[in-house]
ROSE-4610 file (N, C-alpha, C; in Angstrom, 1 decimal, always signed):
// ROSE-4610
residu = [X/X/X/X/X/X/X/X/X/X/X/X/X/X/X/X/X/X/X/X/X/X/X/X/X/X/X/X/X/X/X/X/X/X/X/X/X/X/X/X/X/X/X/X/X/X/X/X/X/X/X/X/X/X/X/X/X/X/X/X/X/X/X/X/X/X/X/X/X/X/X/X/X/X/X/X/X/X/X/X/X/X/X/X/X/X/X/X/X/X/X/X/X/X/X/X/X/X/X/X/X/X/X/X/X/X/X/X/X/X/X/X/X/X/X/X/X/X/X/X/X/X/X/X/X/X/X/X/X/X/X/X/X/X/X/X/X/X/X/X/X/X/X/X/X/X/X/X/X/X/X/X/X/X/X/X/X/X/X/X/X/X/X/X/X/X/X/X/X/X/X/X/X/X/X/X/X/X/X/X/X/X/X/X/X/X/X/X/X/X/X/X/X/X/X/X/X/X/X/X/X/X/X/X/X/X/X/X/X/X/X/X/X/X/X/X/X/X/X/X/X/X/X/X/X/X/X/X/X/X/X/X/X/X/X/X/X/X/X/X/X/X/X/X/X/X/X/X/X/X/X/X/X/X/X/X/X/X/X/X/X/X/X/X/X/X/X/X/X/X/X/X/X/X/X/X/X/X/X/X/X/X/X/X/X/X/X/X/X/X/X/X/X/X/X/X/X/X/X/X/X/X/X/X/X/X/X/X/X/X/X/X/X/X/X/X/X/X/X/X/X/X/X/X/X/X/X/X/X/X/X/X/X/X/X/X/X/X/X/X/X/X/X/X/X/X/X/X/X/X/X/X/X/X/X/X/X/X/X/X/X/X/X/X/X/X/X/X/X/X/X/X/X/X/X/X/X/X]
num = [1/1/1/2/2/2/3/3/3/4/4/4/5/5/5/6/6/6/7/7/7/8/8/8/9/9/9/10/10/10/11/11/11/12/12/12/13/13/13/14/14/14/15/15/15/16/16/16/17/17/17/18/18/18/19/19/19/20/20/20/21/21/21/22/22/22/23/23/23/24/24/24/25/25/25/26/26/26/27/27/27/28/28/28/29/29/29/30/30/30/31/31/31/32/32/32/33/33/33/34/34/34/35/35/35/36/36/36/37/37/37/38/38/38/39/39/39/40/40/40/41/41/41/42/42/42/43/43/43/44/44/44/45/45/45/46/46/46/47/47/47/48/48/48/49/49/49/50/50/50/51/51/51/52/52/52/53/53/53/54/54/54/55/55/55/56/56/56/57/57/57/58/58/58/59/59/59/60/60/60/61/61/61/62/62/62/63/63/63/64/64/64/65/65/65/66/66/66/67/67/67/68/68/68/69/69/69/70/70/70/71/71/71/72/72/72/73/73/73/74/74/74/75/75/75/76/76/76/77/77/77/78/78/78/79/79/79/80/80/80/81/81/81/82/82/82/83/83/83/84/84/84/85/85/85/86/86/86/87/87/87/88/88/88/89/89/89/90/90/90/91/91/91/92/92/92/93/93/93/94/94/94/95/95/95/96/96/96/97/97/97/98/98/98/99/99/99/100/100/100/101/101/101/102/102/102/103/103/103/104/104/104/105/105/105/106/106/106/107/107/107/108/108/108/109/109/109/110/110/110/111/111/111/112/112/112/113/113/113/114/114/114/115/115/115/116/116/116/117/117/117/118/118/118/119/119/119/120/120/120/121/121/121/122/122/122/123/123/123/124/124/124/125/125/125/126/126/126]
x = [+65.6/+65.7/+65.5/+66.3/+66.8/+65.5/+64.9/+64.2/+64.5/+65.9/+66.9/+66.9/+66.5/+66.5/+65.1/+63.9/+62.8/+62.6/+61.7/+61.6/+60.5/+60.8/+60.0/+59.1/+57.8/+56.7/+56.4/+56.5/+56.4/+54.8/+54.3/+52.9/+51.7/+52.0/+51.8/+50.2/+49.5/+48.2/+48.5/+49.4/+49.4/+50.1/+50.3/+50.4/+49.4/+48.5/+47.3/+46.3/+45.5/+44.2/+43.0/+42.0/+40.9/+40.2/+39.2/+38.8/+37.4/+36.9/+35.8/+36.2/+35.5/+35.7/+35.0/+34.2/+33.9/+33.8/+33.4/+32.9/+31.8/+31.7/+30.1/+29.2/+27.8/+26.9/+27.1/+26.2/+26.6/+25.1/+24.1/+23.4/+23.9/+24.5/+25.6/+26.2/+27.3/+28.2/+27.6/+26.7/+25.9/+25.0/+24.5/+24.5/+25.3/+26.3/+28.0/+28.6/+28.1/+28.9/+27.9/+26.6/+25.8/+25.9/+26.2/+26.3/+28.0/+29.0/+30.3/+30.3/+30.0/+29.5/+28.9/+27.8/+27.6/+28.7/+29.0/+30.4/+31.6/+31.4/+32.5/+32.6/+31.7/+31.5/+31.6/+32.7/+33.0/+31.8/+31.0/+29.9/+28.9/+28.4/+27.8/+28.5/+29.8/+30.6/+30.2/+30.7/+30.4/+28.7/+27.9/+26.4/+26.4/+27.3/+26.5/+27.5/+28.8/+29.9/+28.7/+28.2/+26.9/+25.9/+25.4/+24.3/+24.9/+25.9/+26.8/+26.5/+27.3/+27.6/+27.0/+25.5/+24.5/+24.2/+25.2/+25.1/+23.7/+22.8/+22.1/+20.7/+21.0/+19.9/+19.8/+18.8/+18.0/+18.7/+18.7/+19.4/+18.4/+18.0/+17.1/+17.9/+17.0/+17.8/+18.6/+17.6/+18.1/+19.5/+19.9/+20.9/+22.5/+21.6/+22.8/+23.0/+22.1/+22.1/+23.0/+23.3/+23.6/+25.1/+25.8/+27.1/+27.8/+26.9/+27.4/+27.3/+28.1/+28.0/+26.9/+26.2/+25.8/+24.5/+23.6/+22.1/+21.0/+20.0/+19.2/+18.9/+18.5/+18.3/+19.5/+20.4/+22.3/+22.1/+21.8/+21.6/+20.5/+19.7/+18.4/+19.0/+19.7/+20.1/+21.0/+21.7/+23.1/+22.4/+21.5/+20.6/+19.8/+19.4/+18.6/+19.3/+20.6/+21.7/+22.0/+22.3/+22.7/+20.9/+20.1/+18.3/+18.5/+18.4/+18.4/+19.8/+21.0/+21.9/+21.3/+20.6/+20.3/+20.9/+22.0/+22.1/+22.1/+21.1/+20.3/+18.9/+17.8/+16.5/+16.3/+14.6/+14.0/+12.7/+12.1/+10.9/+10.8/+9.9/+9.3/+7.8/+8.5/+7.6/+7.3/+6.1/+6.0/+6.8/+7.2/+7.8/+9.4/+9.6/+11.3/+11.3/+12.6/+13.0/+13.9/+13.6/+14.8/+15.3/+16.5/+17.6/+18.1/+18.5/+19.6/+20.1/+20.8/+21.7/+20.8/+21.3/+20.5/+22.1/+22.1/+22.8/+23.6/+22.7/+23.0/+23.5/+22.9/+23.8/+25.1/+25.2/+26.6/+27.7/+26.6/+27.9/+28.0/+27.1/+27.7/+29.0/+28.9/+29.7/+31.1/+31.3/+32.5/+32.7/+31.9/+32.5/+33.3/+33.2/+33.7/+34.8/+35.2/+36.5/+37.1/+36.4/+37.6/+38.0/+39.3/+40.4/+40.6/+40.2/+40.8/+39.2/+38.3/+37.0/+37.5/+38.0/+37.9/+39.3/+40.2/+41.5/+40.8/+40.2/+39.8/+38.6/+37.9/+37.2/+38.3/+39.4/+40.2/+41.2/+41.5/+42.0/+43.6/+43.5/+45.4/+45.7/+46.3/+47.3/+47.3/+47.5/+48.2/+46.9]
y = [+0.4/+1.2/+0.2/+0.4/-0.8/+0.2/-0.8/-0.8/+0.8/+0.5/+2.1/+3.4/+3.4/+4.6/+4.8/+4.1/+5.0/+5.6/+7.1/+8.4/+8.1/+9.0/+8.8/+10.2/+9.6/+11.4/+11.7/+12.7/+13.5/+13.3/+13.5/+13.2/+11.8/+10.5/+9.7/+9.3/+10.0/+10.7/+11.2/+11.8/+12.5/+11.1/+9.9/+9.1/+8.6/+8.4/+7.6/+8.5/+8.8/+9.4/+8.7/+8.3/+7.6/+8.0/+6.6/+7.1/+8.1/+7.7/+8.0/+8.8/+10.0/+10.4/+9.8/+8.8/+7.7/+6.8/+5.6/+4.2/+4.3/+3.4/+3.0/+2.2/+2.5/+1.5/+0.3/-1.0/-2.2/-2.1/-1.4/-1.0/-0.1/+0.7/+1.5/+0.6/-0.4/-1.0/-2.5/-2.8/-3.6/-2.8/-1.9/-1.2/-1.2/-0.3/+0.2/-1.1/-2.2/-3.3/-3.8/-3.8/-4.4/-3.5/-2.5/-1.3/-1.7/-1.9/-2.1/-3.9/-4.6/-5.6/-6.2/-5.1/-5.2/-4.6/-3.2/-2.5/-3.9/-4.8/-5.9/-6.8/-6.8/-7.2/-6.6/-6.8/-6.0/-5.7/-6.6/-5.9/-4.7/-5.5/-4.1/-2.6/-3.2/-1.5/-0.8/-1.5/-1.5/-0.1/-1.3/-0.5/+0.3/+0.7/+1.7/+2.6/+2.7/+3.8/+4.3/+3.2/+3.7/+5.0/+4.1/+5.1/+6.3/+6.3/+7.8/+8.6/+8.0/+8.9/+9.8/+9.1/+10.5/+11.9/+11.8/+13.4/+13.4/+12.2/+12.6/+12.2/+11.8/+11.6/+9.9/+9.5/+8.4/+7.8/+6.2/+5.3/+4.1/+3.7/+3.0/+1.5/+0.5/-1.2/-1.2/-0.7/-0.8/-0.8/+0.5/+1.0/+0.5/-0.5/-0.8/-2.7/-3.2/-4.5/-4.3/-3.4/-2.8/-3.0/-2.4/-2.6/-3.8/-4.9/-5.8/-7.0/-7.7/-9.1/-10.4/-9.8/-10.6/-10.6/-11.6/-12.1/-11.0/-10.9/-9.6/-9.9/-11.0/-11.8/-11.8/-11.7/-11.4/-10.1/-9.0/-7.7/-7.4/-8.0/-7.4/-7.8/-9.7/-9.6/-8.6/-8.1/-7.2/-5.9/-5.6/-4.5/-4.5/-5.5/-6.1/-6.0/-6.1/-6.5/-5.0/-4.3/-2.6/-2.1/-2.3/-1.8/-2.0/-3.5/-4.0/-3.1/-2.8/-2.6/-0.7/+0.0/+1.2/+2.2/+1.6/+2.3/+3.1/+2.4/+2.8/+2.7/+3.1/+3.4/+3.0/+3.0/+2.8/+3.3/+2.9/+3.3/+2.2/+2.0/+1.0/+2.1/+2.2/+2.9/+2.2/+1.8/+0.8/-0.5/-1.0/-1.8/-2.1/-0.5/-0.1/+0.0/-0.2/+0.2/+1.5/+2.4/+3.3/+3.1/+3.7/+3.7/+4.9/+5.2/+6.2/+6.1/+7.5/+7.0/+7.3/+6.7/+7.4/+8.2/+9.4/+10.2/+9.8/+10.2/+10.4/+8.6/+7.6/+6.3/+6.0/+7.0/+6.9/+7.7/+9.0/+9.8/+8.7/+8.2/+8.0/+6.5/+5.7/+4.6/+5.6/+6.6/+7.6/+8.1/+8.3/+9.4/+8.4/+7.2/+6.3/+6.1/+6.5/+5.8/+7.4/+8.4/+10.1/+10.5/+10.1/+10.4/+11.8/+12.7/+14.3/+14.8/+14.4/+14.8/+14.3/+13.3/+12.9/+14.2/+13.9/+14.9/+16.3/+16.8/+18.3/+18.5/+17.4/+17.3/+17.3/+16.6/+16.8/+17.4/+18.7/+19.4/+19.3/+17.8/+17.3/+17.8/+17.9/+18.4/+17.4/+16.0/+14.7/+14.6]
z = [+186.5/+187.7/+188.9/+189.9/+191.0/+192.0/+193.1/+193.6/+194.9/+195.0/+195.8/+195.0/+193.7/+192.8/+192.8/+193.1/+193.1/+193.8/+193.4/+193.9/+195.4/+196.3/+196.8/+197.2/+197.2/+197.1/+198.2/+198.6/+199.5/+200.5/+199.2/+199.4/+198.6/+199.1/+198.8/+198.0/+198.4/+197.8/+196.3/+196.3/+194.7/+193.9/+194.3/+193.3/+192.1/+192.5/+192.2/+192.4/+191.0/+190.9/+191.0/+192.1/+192.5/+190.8/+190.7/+189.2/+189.7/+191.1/+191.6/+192.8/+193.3/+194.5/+196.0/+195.7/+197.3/+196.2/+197.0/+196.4/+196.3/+195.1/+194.3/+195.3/+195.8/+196.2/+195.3/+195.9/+195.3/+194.2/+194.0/+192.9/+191.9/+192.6/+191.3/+190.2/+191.5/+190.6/+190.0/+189.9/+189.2/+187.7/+188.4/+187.0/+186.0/+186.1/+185.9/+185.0/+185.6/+185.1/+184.2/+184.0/+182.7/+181.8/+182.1/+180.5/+180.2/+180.6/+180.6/+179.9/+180.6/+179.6/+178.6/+178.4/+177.3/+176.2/+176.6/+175.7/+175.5/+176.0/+176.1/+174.7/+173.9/+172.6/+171.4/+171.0/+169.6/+168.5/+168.5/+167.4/+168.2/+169.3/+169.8/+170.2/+170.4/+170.4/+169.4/+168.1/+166.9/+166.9/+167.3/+166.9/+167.4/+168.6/+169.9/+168.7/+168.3/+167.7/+166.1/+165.6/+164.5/+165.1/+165.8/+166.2/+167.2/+167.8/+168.6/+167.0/+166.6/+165.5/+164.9/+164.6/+164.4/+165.1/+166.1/+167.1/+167.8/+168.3/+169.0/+168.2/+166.7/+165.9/+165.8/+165.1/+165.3/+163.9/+164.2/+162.7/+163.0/+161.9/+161.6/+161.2/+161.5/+161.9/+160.6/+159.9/+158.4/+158.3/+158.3/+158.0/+158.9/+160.0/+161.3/+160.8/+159.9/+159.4/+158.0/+157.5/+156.3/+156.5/+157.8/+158.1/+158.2/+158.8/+158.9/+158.0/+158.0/+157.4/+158.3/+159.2/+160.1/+160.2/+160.4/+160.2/+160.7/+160.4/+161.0/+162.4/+162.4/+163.8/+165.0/+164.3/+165.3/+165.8/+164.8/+164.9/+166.0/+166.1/+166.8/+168.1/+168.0/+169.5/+170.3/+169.6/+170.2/+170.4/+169.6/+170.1/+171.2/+171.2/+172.5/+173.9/+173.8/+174.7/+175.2/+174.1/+174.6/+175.2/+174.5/+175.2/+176.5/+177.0/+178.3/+179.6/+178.5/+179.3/+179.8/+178.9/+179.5/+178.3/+177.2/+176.5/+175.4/+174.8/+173.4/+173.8/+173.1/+173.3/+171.7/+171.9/+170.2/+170.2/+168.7/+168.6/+167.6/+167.5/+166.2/+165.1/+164.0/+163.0/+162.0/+162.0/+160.7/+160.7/+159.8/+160.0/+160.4/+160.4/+160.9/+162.4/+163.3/+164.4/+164.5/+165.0/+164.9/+166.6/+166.2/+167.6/+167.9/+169.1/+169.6/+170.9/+171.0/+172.1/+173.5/+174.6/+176.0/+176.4/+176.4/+176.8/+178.0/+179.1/+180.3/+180.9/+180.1/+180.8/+180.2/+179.2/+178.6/+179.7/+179.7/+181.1/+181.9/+182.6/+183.6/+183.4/+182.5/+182.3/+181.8/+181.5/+181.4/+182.0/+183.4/+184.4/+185.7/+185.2/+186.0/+185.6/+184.5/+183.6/+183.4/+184.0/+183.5/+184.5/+184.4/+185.5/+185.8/+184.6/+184.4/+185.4/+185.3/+186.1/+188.1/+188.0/+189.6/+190.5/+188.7/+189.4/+189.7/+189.2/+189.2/+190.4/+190.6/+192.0/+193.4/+193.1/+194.4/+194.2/+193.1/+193.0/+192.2/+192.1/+191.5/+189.9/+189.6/+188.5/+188.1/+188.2/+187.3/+186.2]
């Protein structure tokens, strides 16, 4: 399609759906970006998609060292990595660690990335 065949919109606004309805403070988007960073590493995706999975319930180191082929010491770092980023929590019982999810830092690293929530805030169809 030659550069004279594209359409042109009436309403130039309805091209592009903002992912956000204003811009992020620069504490926001430093937040935003150490939880997104850490999601940046295939194994901790990995642990965060283990422990989602329980619907809200708690998984023990055990069972997250079990998955992988990787050192317990690997494991604790990448856990460490999602802790610090805001989005897993623990408890230590005995000599086990349990994990889960922190809910609400998960919304928010998703409400930045759901296009169908920002459209429905400013009313667009797309």
């Amino acid at each position: 399609m030659s550069r004279q065949e594209l359409p042109v919109l009436a309403d130039p606004s309805a091209c592009c759906v903002p992912m956000v309805t204003e811009a992020l403070t620069e504490d926001a988007a430093v937040g935003l970006a150490r939880g997104f960073k850490a999601l940046g590493d295939p194994v901790r995706l990995r642990l965060l998609s283990l422990i989602a999975a329980r619907a809200g319930g708690e998984v023990c180191v055990c069972e997250l060292t079990d998955a992988f082929t990787l050192t317990g010491p690997t494991i604790s770092h990448h856990l460490k990595v999602l802790r610090e980023a805001g989005l897993i929590d623990c408890q230590r019982r005995g000599t086990w660690v349990y994990y889960w999810i922190v809910p609400a830092r998960l919304a928010a690293l998703s409400q930045l990335l759901d296009v169908s929530a920002a459209a429905a805030s400013t009313g667009s169809t797309r």
